[in-house]
Structures are given as structure tokens and as C-alpha cells.
VOPAGU-2260 file (C-alpha; in pm, 1 decimal, decimal comma):
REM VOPAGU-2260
SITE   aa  ch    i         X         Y         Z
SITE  UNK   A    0   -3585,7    3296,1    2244,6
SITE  UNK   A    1   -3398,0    2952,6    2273,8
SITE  UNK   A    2   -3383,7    2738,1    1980,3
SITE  UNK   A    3   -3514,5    2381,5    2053,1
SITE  UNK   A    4   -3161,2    2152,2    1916,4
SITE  UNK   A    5   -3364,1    1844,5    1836,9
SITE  UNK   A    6   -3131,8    1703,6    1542,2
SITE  UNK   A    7   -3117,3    1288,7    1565,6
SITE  UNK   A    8   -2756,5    1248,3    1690,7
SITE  UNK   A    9   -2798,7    1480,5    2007,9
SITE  UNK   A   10   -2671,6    1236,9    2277,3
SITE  UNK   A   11   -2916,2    1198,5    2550,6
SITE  UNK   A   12   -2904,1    1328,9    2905,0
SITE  UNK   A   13   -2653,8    1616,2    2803,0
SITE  UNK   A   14   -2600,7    1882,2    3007,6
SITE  UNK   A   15   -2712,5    2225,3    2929,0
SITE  UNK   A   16   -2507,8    2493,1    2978,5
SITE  UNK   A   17   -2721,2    2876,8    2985,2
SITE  UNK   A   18   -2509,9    3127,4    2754,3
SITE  UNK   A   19   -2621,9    3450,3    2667,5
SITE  UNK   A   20   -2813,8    3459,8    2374,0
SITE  UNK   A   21   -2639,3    3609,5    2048,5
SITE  UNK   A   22   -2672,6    3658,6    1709,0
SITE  UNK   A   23   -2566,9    3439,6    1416,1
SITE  UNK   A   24   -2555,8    3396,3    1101,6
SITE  UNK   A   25   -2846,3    3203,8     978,7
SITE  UNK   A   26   -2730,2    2938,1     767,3
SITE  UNK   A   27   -2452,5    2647,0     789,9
SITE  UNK   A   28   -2242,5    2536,4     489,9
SITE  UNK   A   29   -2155,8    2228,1     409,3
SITE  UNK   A   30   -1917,2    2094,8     158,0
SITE  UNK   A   31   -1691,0    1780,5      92,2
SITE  UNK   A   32   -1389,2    1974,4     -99,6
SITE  UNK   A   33   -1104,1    2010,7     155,0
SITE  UNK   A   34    -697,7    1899,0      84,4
SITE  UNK   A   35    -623,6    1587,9    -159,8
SITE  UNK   A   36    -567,0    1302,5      48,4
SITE  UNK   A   37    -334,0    1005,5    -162,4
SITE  UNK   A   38    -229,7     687,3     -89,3
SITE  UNK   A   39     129,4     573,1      22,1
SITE  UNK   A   40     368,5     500,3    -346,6
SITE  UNK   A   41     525,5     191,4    -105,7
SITE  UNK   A   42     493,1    -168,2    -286,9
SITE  UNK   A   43     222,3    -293,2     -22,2
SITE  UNK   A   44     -14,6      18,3     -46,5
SITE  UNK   A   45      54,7      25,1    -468,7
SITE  UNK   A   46     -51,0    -369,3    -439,7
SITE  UNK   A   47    -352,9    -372,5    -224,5
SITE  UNK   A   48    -521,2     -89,1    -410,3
SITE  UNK   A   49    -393,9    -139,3    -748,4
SITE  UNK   A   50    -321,0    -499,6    -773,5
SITE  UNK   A   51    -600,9    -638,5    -547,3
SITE  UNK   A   52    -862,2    -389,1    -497,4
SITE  UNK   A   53    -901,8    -180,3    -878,7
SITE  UNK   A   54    -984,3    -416,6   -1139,3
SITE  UNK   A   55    -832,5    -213,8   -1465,6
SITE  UNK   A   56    -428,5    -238,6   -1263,3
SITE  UNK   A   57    -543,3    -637,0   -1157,2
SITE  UNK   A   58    -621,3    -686,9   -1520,4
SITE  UNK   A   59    -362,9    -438,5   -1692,4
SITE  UNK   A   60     -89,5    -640,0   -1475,6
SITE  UNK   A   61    -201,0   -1009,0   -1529,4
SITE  UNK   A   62    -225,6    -881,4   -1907,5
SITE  UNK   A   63     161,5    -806,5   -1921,3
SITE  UNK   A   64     274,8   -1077,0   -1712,2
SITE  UNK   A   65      89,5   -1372,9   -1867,6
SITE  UNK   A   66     231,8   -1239,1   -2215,7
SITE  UNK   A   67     549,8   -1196,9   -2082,8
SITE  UNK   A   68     520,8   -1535,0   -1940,8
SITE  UNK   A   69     434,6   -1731,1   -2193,1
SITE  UNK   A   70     711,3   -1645,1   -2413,0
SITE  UNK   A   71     965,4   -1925,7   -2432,9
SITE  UNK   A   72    1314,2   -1967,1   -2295,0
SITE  UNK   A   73    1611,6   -2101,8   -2480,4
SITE  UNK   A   74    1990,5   -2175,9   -2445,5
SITE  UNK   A   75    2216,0   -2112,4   -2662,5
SITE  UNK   A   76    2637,4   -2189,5   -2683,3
SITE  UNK   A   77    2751,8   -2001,7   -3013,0
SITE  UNK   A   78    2494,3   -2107,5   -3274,7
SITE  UNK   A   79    2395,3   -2405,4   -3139,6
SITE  UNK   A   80    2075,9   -2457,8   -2953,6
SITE  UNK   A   81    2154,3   -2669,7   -2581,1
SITE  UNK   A   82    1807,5   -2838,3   -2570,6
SITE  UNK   A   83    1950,5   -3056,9   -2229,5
SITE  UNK   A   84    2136,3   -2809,1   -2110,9
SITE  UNK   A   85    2072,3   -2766,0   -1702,9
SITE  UNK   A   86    1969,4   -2452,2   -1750,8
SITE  UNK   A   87    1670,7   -2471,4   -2006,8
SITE  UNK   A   88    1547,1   -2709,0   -1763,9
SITE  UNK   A   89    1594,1   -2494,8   -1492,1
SITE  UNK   A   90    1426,6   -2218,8   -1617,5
SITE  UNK   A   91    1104,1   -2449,4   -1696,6
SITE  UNK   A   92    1119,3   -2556,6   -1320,8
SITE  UNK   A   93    1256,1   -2307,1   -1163,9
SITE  UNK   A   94    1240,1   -2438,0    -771,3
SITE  UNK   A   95    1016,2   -2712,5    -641,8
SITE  UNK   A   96     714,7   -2491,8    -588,5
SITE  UNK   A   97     646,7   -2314,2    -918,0
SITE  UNK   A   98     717,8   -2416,2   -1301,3
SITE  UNK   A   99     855,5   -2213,1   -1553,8
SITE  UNK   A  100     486,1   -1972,9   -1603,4
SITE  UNK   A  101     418,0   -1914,4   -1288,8
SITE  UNK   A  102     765,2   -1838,0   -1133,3
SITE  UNK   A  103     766,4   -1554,4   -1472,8
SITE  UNK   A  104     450,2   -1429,1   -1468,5
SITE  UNK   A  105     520,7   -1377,3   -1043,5
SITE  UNK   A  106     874,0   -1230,9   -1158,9
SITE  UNK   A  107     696,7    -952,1   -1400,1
SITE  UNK   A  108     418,8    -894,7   -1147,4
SITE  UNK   A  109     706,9    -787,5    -924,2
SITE  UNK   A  110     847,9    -556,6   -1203,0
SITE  UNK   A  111     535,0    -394,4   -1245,8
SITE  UNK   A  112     423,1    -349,7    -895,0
SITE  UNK   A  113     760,8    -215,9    -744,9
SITE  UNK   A  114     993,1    -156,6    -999,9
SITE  UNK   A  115    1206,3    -420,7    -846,3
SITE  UNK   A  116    1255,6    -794,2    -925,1
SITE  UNK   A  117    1479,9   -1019,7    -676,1
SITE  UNK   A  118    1571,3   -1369,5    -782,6
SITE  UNK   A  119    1824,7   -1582,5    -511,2
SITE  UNK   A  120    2034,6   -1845,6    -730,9
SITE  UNK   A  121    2095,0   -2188,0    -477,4
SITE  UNK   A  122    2402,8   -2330,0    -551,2
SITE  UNK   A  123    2518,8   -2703,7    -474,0
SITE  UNK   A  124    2868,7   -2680,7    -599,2
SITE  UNK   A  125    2958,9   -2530,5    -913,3
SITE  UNK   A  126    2579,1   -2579,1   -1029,0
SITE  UNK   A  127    2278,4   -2329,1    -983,8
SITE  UNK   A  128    2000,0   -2558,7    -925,1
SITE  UNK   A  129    1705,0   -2332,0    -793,3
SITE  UNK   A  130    1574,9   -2011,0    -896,2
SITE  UNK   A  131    1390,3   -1840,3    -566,7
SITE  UNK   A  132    1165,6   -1474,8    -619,5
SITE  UNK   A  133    1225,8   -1237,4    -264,3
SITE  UNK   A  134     941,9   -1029,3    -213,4
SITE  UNK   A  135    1120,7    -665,7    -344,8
SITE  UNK   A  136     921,2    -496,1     -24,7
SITE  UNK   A  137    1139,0    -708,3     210,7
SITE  UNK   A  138    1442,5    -617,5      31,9
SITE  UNK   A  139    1726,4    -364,9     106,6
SITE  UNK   A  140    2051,5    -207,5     -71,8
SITE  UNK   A  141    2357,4    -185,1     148,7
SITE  UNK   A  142    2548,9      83,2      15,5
SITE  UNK   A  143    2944,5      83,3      -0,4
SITE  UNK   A  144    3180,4     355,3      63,7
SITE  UNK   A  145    3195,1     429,7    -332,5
SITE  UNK   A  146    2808,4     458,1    -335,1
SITE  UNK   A  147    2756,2     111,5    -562,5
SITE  UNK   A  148    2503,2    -174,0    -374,9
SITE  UNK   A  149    2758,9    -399,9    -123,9
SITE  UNK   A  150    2521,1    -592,7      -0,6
SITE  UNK   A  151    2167,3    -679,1      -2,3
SITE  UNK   A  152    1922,0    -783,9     317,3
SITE  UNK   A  153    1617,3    -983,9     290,2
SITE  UNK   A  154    1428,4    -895,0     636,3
SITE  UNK   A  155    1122,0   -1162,2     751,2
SITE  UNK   A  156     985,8   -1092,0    1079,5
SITE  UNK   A  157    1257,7   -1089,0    1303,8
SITE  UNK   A  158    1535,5   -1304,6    1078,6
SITE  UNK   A  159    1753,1   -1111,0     847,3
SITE  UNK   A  160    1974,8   -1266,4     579,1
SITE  UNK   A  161    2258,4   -1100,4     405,0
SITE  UNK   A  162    2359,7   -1183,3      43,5
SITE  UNK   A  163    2673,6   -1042,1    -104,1
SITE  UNK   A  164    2636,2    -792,6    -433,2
SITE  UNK   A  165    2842,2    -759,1    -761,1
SITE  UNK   A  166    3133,5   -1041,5    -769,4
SITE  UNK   A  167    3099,4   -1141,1    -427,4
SITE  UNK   A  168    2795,8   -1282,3    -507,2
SITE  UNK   A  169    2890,2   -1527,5    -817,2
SITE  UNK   A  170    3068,7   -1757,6    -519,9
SITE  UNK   A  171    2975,5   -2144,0    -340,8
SITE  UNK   A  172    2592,7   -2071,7    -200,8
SITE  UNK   A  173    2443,7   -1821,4    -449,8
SITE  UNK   A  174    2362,9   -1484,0    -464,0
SITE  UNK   A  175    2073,0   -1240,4    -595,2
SITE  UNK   A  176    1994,4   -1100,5    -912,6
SITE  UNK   A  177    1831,6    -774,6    -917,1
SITE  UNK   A  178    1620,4    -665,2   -1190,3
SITE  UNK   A  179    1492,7    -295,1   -1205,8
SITE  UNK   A  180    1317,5     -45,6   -1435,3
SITE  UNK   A  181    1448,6     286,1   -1544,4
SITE  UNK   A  182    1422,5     515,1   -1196,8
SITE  UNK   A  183    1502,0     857,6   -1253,4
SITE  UNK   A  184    1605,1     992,1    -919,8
SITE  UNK   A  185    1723,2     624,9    -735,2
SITE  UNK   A  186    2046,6     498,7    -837,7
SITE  UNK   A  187    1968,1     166,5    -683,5
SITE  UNK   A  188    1574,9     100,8    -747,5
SITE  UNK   A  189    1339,4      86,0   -1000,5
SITE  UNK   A  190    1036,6     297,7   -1028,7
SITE  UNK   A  191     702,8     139,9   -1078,7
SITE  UNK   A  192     478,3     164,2   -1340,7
SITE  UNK   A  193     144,9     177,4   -1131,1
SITE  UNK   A  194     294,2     435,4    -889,0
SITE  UNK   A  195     312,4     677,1   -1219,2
SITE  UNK   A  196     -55,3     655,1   -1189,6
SITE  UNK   A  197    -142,1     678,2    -881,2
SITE  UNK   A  198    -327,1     945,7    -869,2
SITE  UNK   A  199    -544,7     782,6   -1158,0
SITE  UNK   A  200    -579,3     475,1    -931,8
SITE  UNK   A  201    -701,4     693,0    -631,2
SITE  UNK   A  202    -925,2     860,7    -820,5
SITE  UNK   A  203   -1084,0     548,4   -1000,5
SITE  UNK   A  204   -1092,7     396,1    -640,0
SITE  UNK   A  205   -1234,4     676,3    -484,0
SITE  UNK   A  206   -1504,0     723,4    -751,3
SITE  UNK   A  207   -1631,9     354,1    -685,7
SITE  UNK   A  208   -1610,8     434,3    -300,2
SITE  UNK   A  209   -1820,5     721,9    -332,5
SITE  UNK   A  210   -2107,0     565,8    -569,2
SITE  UNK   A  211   -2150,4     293,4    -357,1
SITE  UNK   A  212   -2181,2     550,6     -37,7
SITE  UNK   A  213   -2436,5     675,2    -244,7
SITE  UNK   A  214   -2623,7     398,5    -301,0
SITE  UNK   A  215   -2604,9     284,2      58,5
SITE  UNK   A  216   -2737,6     603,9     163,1
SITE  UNK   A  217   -2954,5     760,9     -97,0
SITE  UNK   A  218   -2774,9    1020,5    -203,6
SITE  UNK   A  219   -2753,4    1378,7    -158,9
SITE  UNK   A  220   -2520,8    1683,8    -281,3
SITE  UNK   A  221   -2327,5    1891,4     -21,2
SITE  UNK   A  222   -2479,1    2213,2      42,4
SITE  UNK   A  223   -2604,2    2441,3     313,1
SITE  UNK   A  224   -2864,1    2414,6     631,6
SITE  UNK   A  225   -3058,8    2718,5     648,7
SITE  UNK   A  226   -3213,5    2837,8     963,7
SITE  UNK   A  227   -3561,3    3036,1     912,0
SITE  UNK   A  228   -3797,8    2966,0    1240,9
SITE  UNK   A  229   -4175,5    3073,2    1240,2
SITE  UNK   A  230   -4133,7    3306,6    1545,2
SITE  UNK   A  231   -3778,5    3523,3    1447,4
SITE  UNK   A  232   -3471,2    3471,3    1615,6
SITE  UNK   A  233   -3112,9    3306,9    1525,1
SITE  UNK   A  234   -2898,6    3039,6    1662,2
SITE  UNK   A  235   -2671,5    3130,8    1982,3
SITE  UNK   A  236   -2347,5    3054,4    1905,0
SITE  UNK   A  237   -2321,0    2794,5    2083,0
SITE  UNK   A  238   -2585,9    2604,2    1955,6
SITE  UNK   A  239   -2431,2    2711,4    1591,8
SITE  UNK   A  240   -2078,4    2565,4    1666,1
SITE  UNK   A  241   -2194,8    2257,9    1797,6
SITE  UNK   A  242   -2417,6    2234,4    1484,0
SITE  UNK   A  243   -2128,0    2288,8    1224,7
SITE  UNK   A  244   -1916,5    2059,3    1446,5
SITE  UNK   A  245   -2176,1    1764,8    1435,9
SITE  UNK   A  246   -2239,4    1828,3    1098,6
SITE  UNK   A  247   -1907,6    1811,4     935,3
SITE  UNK   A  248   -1827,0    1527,1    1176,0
SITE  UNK   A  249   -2192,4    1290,0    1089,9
SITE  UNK   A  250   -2194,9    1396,0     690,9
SITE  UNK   A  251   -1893,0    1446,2     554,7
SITE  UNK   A  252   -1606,0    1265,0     368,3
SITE  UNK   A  253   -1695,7     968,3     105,8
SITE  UNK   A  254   -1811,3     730,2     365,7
SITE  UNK   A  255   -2126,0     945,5     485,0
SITE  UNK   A  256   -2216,7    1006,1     135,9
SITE  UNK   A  257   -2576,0    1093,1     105,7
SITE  UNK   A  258   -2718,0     996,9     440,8
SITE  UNK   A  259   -3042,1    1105,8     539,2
SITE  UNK   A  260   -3078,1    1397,6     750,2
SITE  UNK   A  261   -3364,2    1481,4     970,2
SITE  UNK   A  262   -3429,1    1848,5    1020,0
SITE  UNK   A  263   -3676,2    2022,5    1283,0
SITE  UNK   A  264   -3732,3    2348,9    1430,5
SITE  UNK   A  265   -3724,0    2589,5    1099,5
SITE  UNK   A  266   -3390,8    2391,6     982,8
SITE  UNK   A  267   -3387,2    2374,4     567,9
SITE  UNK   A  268   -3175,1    2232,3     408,1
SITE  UNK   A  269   -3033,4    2400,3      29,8
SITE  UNK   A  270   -2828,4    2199,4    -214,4
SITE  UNK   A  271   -2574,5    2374,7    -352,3
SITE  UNK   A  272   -2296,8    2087,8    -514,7
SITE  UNK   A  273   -2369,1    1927,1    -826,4
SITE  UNK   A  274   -2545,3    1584,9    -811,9
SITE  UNK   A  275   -2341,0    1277,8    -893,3
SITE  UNK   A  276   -2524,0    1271,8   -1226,9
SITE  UNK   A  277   -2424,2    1604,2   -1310,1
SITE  UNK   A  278   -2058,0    1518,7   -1209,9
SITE  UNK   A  279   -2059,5    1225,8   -1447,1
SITE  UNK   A  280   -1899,7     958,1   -1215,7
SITE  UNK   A  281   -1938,2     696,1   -1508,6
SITE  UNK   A  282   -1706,7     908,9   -1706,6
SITE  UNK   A  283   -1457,3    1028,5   -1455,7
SITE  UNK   A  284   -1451,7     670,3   -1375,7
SITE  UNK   A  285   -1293,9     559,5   -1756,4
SITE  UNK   A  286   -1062,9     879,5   -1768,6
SITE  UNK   A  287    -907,3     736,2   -1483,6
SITE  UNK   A  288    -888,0     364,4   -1615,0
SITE  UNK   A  289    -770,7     509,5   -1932,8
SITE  UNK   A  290    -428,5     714,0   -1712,2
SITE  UNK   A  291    -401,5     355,6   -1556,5
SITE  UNK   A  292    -369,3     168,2   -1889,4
SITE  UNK   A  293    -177,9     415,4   -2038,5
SITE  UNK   A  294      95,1     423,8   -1788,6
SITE  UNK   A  295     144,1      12,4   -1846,5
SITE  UNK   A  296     118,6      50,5   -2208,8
SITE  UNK   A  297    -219,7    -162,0   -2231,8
SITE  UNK   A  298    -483,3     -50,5   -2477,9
SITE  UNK   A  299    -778,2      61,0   -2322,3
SITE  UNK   A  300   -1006,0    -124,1   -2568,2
SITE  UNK   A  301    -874,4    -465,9   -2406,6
SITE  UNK   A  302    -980,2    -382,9   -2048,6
SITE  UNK   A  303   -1314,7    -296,4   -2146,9
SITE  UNK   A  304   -1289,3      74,4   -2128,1
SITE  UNK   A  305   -1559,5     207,2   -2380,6
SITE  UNK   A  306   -1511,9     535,3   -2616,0
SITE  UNK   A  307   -1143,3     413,2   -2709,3
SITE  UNK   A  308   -1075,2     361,9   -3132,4
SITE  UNK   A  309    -713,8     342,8   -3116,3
SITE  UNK   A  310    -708,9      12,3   -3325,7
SITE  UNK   A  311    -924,3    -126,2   -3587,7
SITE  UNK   A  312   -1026,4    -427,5   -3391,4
SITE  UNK   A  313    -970,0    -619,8   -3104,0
SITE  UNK   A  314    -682,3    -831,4   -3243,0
SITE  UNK   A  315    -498,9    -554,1   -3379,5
SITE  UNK   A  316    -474,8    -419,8   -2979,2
SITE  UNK   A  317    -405,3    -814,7   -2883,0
SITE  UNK   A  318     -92,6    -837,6   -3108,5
SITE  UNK   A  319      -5,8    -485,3   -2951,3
SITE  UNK   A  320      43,7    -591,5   -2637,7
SITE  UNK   A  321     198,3    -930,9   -2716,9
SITE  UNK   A  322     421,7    -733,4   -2876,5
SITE  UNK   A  323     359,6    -968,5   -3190,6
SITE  UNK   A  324     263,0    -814,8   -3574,3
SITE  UNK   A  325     -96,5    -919,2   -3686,4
């Protein structure tokens, strides 16, 4: 007996090809669990899906820096308090582009993102008179023979500048301050805070991916297409590997989430997964906002992160991460 195929995405006009009929098993499983699959730890990949595509890093980051920010500069000689000094007003307009908040809060975001903070000092004679920030993913250590940074190269498109490290640097033209966080395993670079929860941020984007798949698509649980026709029989296997192929190729992975299927010729389909209701997105959702203000120090109460009494109130957290005693 030959099986009609008449599932939706059968491409017109195909040619048939006559096998012998044979014997298979009568049902088809389908499931989304398969091998992990995370996102690149470099500073553009952390950025785009931390800093500008999940809203608890965009928020946890902006928190830190403002703060950080808005806490005054001041210069000091001894005891004494250089109100006019060139520097103080330096640091409040750092280059012709940004003032004082915005070149800091830019500075931390850098910190936070990549671990890594570069700031180029212009010098006109024995005077620094601009501060500059170089992106830290278009930034690279030179080592030396002894192993310690010689050099550092700032790479844009297709021009690369060199600027000299350690006391080479402190001569006529400038050089570049580099500002890192504790790295365990680099002896050069920082390590990020948001790469530390990465996973977390996957998951949390992932999550969002996947319930909005499912509202596209009216959703539906993996499970497994039984074959039971009226008149006996089984799929030949040929008809059976092209169904598993086309299955696993038109429903599966987060961004064929719940679509419809169509099913004909004694084809039932059995749900086997648990539903996203069951699975508890909502919650698997926070746990993971929760890893990603933990690993900036942020309490989750101020993102908006529900289920979290780790302070009294709301000011108590706010002084917490101003760093500031209520």
C-alpha cells in the first residue's frame, strides 16, 4: 500500500522515485533539546545582547555608571583644595564633545561591558588638555620581550595608530591610560562583569525569544507524529526519512515555536514536552535577571524583579548601590 505524503510543505512537481515498500516504525519524535548553543564573550556580542537588546544588563549598567558618574571630581596639592587648577576643569570638560557626566558615565560603561577602559591624554606642550575614550574592542596589547604591555594599537578600518606604554608614554603628544578589572587568567585585560553572566543573559534572551515565537505562532509542545491509517500499513522508509527530515527542519529551534501543523492521511500528532505554562517561562525569566543583577552587584528590587526582600525598602537598596549610608 503507498502512503499518500500530502503534508503542506511538499514542494510541487517533485519527482517520485518507486522504492520497495518496507516496514517502519510508526511514529516520529520530535523534540527541541539538542547541544547548548551560547553567544560569543567578545565586547560587541556582550554589548548588543546585554547592553542593547536585554533590558535588566541596559538598566543594571546605566544604574552603575550614572552613580558612578555623578560623583564629583576634585584636586588636591597637599591639603589644599586647587579649585582653578587645569585639571579640575579638565575633568568637567573632558574634550570638546562630551562634559564631565557623560565622558564618566561612557568611561564606566566601558568597564562594565569589557573589562577594559582606554583614555588617550592630548598633549600641547607640557599640558594635557583633552581626555579622549578608545573603544576597548579596537584596542590591542603589544607585548615586550619581558612579557609587560610595550605598546598599545588602536585599529579603525584600515588606519592603525600606535601609542607607547609605561614611561614611554608620559612624553610630548600623550599617551593612554588603561583601566582594567581584576582578570584572573589575562595578565593584560580585564574581565567583564556581564560576561560572568552570560549564560544568565542567554537564557533571559532566549526565554523572551521563545514566548514571543509562541505567540506568533500559537503555541505547541514538542512531541511525537504518530502514524495509524484506516486501512493497515506503515511508512516506507523513504517516505519516513524525508518526514523526520522536513520535520526537524520546518518545526524546530525557537524560531518555529508553535507553528501550526496540518496533518492528513492517519498522521496524529501526541504531545509529549511540557507546555510553556508548565515550564514557568515568567519565572525562569526573573531567575535569570536575578544571575544578571547579581553579577553587577545591583539589587534586584531596583530593576523591577519581583519576589526579592533583600532590603526593607526601596531607598535602603538606592543608598546600596550609590554606595551611600541611608
Amino acid at each position: 500500500m503507498r502512503f499518500p505524503f500530502l503534508l503542506p510543505w511538499r514542494r510541487a512537481g517533485a519527482q517520485r522515485v518507486a522504492v520497495p515498500e518496507k516496514k517502519a516504525t510508526g511514529f516520529v519524535t520530535l523534540t527541541a533539546e539538542g547541544r547548548a548553543r551560547w553567544s560569543s564573550r567578545s565586547y560587541a556580542s556582550l554589548a548588543r545582547e546585554g547592553f542593547m537588546k536585554n533590558p535588566v544588563a541596559h538598566r543594571a549598567v546605566r544604574m552603575i555608571a550614572e552613580a558612578a558618574a555623578s560623583v564629583p571630581w576634585l584636586v588636591y596639592e597637599g591639603e589644599d583644595e586647587l579649585a582653578d587648577d587645569p585639571l579640575a576643569e579638565l575633568l568637567v570638560r573632558p574634550n570638546g564633545r562630551m562634559g564631565g557626566n557623560e565622558f564618566f558615565e561612557a568611561l564606566y560603561g566601558h568597564l562594565l561591558l569589557s573589562g577594559n577602559a582606554f583614555v588617550e591624554g592630548v598633549r600641547i606642550g607640557a599640558g594635557l588638555r583633552e581626555l579622549h575614550l578608545l573603544r576597548p574592542d579596537r584596542m590591542r596589547v603589544i607585548e615586550g620581550r619581558d612579557g609587560w604591555p610595550e605598546a598599545y594599537e588602536y585599529r579603525v578600518g584600515g588606519s592603525v595608530r600606535r601609542y607607547p606604554a609605561g614611561e614611554a608614554a608620559t612624553g610630548e603628544g600623550g599617551g593612554v591610560l588603561h583601566l582594567r578589572l581584576f582578570h584572573p587568567l589575562d595578565d593584560h585585560l580585564g574581565f567583564a562583569p556581564l560576561e560572568a553572566a552570560s549564560v544568565a543573559l542567554d537564557l533571559s534572551n532566549a526565554a523572551a525569544h521563545w514566548n514571543k515565537a509562541l505567540l506568533d505562532n500559537s503555541a505547541r509542545p514538542s512531541g511525537a507524529l504518530v502514524y495509524q491509517p484506516k486501512e493497515g500499513g506503515n511508512l516506507s522508509a523513504d517516505q519516513y526519512d524525508r518526514l523526520k527530515a522536513e520535520l526537524e527542519e520546518g518545526y524546530s529551534g525557537p524560531a518555529q515555536a508553535g507553528r501550526p501543523m496540518l496533518l492528513e492521511g492517519g498522521l496524529d500528532w501526541k504531545a509529549m514536552g511540557m507546555s510553556p505554562r508548565e515550564m514557568d517561562f515568567i519565572e525562569a525569566k526573573n531567575g535569570a535577571a536575578r544571575d544578571i543583577a547579581l553579577a553587577f552587584g545591583v539589587p534586584p528590587m531596583l530593576i523591577g524583579i519581583p519576589g526579592d526582600a533583600t532590603y526593607a525598602n526601596y531607598q535602603e537598596a538606592n543608598c546600596r548601590i550609590r554606595r551611600i549610608e541611608p
